[in-house]
PDB file of N, CA, C, O and CB in Angstrom:
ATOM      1  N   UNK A   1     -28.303  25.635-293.680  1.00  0.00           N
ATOM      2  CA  UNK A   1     -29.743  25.873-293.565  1.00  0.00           C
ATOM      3  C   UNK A   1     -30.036  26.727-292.339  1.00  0.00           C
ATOM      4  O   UNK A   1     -29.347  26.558-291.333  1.00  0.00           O
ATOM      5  CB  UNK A   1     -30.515  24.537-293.488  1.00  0.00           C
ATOM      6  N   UNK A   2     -31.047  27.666-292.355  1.00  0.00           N
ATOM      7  CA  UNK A   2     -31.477  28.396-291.519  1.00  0.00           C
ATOM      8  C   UNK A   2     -31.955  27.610-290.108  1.00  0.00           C
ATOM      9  O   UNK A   2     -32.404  26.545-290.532  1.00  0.00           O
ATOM     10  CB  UNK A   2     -32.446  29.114-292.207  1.00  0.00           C
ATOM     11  N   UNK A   3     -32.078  27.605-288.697  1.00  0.00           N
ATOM     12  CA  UNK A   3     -32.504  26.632-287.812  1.00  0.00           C
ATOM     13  C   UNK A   3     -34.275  26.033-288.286  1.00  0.00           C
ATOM     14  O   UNK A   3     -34.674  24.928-287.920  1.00  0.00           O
ATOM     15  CB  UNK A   3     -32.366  27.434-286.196  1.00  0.00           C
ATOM     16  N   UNK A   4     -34.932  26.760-288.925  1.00  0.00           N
ATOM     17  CA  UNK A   4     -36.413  26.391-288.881  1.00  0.00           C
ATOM     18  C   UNK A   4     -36.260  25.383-290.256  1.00  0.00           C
ATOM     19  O   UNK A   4     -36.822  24.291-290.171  1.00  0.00           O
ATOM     20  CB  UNK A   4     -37.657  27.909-289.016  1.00  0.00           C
ATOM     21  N   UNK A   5     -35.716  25.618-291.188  1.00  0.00           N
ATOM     22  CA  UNK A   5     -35.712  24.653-292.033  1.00  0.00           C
ATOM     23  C   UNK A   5     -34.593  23.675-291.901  1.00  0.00           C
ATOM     24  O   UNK A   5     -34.502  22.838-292.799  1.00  0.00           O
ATOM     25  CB  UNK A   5     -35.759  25.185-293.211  1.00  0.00           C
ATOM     26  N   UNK A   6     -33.513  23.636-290.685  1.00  0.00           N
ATOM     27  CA  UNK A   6     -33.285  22.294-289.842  1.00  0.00           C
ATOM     28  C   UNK A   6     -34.336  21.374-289.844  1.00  0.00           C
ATOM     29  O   UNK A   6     -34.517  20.302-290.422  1.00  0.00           O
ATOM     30  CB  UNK A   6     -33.041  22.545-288.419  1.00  0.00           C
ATOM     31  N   UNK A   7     -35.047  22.111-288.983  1.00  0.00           N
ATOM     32  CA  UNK A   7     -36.416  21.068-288.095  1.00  0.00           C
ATOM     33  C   UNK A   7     -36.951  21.004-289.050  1.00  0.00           C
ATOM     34  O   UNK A   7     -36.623  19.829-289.216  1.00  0.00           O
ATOM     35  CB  UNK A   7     -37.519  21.548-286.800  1.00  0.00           C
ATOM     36  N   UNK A   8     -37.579  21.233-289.982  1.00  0.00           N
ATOM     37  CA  UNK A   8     -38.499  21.188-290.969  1.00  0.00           C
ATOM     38  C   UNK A   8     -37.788  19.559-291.597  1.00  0.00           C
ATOM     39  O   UNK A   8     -38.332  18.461-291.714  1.00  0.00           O
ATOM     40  CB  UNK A   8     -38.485  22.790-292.083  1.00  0.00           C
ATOM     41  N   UNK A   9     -36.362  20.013-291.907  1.00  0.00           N
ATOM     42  CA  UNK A   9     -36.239  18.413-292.911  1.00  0.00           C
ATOM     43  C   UNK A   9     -35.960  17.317-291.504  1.00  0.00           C
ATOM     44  O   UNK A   9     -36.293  16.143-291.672  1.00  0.00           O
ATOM     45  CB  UNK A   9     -34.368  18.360-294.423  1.00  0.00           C
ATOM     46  N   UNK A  10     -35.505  17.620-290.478  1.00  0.00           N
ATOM     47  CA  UNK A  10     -35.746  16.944-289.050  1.00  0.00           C
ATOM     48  C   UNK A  10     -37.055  16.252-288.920  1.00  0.00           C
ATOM     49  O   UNK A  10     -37.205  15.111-288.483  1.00  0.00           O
ATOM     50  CB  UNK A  10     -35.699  18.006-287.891  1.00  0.00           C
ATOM     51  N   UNK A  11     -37.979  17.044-289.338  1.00  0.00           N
ATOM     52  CA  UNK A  11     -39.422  16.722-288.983  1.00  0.00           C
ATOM     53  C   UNK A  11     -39.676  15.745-290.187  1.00  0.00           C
ATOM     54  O   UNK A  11     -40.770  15.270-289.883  1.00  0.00           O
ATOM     55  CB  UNK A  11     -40.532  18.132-288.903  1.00  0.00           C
ATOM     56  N   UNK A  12     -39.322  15.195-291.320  1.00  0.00           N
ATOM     57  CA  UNK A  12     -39.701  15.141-292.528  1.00  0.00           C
ATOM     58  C   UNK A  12     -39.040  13.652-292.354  1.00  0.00           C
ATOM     59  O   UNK A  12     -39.742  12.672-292.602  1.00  0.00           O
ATOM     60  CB  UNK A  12     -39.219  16.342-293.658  1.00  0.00           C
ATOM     61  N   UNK A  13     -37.479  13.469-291.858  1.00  0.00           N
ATOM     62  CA  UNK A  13     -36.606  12.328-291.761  1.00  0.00           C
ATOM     63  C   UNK A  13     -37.263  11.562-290.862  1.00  0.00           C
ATOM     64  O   UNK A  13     -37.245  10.333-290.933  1.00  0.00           O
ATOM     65  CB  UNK A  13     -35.201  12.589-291.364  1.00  0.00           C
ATOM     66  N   UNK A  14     -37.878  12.199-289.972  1.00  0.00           N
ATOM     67  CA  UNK A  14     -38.508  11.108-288.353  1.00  0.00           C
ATOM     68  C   UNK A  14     -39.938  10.664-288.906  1.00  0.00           C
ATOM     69  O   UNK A  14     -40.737  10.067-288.184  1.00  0.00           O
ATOM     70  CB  UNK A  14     -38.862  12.281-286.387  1.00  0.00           C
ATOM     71  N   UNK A  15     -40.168  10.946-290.037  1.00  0.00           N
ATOM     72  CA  UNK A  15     -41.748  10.842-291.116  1.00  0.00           C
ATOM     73  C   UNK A  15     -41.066   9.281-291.954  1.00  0.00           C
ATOM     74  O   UNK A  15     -41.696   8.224-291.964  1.00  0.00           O
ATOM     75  CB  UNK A  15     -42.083  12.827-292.753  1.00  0.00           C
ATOM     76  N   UNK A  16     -40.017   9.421-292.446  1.00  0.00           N
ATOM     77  CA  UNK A  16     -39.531   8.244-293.261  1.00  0.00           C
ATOM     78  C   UNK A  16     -39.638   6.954-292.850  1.00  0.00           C
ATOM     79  O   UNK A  16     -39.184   6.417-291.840  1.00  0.00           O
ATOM     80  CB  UNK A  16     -38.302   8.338-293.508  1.00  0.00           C
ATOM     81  N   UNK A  17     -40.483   6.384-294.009  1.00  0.00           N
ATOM     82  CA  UNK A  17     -40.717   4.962-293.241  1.00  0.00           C
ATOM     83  C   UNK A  17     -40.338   4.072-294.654  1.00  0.00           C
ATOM     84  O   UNK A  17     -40.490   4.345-295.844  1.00  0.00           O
ATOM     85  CB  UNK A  17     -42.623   4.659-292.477  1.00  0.00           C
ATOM     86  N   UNK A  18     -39.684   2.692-293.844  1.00  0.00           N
ATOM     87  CA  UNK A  18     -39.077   1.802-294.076  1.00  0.00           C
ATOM     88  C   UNK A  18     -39.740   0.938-294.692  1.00  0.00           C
ATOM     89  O   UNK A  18     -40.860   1.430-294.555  1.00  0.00           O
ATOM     90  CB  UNK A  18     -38.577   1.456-293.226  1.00  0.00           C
ATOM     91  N   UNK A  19     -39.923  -0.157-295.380  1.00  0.00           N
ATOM     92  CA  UNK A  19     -40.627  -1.303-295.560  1.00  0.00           C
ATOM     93  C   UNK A  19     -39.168  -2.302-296.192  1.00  0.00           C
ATOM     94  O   UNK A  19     -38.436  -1.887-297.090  1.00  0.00           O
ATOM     95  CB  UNK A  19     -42.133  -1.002-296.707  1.00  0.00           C
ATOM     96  N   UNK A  20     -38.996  -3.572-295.532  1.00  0.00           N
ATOM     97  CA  UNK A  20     -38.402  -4.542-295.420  1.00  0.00           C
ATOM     98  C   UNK A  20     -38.885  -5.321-296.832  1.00  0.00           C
ATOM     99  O   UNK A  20     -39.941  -5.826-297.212  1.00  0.00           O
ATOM    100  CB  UNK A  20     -38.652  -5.129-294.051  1.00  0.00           C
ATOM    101  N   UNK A  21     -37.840  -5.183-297.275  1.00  0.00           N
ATOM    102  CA  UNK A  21     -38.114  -6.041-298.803  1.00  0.00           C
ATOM    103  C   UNK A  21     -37.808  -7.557-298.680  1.00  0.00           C
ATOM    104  O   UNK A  21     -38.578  -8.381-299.173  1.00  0.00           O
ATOM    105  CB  UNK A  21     -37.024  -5.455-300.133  1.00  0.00           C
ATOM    106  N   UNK A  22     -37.116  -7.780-298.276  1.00  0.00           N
ATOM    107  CA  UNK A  22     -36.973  -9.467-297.905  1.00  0.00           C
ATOM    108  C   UNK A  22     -36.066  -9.458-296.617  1.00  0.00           C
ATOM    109  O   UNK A  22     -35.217  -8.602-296.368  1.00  0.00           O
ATOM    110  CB  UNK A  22     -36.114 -10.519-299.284  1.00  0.00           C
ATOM    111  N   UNK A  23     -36.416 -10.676-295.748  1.00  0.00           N
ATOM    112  CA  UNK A  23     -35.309 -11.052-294.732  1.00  0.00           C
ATOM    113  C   UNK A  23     -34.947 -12.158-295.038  1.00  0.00           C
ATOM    114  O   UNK A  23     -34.810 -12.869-294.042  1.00  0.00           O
ATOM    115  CB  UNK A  23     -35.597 -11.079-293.355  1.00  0.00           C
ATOM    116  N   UNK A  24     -34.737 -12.619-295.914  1.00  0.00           N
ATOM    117  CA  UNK A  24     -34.164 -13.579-296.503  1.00  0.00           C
ATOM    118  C   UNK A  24     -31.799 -12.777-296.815  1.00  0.00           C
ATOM    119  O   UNK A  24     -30.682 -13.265-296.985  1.00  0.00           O
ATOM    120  CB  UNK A  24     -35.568 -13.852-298.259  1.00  0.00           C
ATOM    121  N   UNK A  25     -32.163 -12.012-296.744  1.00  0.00           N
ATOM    122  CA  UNK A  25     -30.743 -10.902-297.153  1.00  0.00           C
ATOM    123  C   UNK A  25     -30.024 -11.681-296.964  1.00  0.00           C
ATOM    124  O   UNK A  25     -30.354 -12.413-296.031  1.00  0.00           O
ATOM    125  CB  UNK A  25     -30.262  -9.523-296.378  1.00  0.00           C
ATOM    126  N   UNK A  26     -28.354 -12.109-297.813  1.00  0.00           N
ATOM    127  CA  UNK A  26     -27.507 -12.918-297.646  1.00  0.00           C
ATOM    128  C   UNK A  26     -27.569 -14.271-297.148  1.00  0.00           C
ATOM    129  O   UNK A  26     -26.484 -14.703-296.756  1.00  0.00           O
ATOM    130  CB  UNK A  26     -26.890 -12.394-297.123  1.00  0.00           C
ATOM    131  N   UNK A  27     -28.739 -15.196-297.046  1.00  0.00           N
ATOM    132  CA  UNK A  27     -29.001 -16.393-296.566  1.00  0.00           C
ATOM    133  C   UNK A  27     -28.414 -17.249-298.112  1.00  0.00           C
ATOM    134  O   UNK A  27     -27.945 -18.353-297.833  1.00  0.00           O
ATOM    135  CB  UNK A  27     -30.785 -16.538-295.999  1.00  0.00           C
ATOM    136  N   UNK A  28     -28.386 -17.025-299.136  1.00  0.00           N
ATOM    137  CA  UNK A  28     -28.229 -17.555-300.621  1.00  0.00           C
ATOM    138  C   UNK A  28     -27.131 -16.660-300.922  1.00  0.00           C
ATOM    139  O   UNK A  28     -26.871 -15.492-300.630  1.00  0.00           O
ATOM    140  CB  UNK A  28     -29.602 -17.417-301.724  1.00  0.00           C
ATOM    141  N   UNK A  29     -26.350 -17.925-301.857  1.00  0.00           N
ATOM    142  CA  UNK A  29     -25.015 -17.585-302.664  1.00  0.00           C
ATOM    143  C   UNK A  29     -25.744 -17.527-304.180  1.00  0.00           C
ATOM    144  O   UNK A  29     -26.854 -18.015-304.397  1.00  0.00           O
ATOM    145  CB  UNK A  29     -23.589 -18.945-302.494  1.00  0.00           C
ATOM    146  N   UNK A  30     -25.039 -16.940-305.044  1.00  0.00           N
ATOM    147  CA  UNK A  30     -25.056 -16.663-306.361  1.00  0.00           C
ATOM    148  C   UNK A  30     -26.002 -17.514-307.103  1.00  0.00           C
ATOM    149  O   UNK A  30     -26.844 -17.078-307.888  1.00  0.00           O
ATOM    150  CB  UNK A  30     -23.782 -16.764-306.868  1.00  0.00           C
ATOM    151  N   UNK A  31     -25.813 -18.755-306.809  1.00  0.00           N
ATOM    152  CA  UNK A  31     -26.494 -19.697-307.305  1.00  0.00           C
ATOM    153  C   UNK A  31     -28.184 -20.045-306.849  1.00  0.00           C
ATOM    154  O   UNK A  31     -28.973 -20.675-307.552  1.00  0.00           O
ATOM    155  CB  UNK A  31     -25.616 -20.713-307.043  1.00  0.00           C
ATOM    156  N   UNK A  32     -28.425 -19.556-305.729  1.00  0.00           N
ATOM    157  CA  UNK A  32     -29.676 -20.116-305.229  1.00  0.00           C
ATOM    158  C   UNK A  32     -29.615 -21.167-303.652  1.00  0.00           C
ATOM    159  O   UNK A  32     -30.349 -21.398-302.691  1.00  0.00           O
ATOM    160  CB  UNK A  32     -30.210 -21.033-306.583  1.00  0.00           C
ATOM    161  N   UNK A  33     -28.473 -21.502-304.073  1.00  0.00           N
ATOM    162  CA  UNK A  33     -28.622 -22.186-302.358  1.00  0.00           C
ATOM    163  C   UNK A  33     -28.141 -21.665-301.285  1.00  0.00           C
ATOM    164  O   UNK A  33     -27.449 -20.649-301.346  1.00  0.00           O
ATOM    165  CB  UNK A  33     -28.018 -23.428-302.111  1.00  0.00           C
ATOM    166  N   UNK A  34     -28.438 -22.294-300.089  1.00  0.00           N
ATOM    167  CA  UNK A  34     -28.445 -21.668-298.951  1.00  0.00           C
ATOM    168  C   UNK A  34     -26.974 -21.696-298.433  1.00  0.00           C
ATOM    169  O   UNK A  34     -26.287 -22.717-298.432  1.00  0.00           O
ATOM    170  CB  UNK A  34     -29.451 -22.276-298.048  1.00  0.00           C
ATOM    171  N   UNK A  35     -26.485 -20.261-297.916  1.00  0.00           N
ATOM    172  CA  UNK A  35     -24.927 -20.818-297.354  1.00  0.00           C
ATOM    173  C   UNK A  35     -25.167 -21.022-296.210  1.00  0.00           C
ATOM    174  O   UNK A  35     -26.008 -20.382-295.578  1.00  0.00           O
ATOM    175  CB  UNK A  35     -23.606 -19.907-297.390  1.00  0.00           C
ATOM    176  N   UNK A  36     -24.224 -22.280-295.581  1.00  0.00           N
ATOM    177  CA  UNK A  36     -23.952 -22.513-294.447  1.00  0.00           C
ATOM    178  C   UNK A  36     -23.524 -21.756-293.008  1.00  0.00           C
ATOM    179  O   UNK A  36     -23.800 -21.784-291.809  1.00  0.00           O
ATOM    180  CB  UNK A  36     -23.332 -23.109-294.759  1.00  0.00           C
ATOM    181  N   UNK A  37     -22.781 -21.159-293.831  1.00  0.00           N
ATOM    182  CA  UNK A  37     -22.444 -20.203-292.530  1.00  0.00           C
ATOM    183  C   UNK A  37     -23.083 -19.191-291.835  1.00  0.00           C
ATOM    184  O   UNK A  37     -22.906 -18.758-290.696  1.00  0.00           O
ATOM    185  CB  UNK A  37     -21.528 -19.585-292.722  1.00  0.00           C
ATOM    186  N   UNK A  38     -24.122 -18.787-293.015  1.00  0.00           N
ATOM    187  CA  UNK A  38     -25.509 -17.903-292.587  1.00  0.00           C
ATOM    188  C   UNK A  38     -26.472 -18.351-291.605  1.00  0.00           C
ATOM    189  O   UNK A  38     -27.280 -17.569-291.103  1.00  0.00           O
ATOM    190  CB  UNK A  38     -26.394 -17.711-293.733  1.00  0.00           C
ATOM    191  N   UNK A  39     -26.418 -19.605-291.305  1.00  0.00           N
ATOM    192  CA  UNK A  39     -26.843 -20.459-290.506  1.00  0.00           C
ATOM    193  C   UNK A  39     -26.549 -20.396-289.366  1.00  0.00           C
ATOM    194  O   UNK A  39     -27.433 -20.496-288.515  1.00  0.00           O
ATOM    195  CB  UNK A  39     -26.647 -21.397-290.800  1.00  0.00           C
ATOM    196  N   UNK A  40     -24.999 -20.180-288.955  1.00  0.00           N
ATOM    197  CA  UNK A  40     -24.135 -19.829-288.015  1.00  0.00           C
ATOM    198  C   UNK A  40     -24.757 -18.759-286.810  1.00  0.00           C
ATOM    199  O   UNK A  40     -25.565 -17.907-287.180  1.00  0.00           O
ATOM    200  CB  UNK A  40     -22.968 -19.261-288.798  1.00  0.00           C
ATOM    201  N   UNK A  41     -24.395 -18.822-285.501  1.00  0.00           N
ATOM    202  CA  UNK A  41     -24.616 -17.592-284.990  1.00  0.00           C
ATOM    203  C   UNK A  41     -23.841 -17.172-284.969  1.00  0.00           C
ATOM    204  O   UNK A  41     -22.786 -17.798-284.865  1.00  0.00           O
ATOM    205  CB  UNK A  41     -25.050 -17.353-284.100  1.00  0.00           C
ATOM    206  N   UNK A  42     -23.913 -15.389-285.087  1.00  0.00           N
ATOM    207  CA  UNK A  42     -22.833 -14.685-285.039  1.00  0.00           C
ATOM    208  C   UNK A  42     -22.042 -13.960-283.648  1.00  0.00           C
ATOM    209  O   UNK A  42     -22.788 -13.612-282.732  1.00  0.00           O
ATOM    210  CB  UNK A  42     -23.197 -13.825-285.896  1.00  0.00           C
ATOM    211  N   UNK A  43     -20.871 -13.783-283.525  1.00  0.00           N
ATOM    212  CA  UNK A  43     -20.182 -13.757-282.442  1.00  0.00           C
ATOM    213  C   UNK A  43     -20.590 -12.616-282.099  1.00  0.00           C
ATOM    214  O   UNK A  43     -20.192 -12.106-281.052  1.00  0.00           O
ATOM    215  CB  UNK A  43     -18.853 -13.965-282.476  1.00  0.00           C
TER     216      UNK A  43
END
């Protein structure tokens, strides 16, 4: 890419916004219950 249409998709990526679909992520195994070790703090 030419340098101006660098910044251009530069400018476009620092525009991208996020929204958090659950924080629940990996707290549940296959089944529905909660794993234990998710519980855990991590080292």
């Amino acid at each position: 890419l030419k340098p101006e249409e660098q910044e251009i998709c530069n400018a476009l990526n620092r525009r991208t916004e996020f929204r958090v679909l659950r924080t629940t992520y990996g707290l549940f195994d296959e089944h529905g219950n909660l794993k234990i070790e998710a519980l855990k703090p991590q080292k």
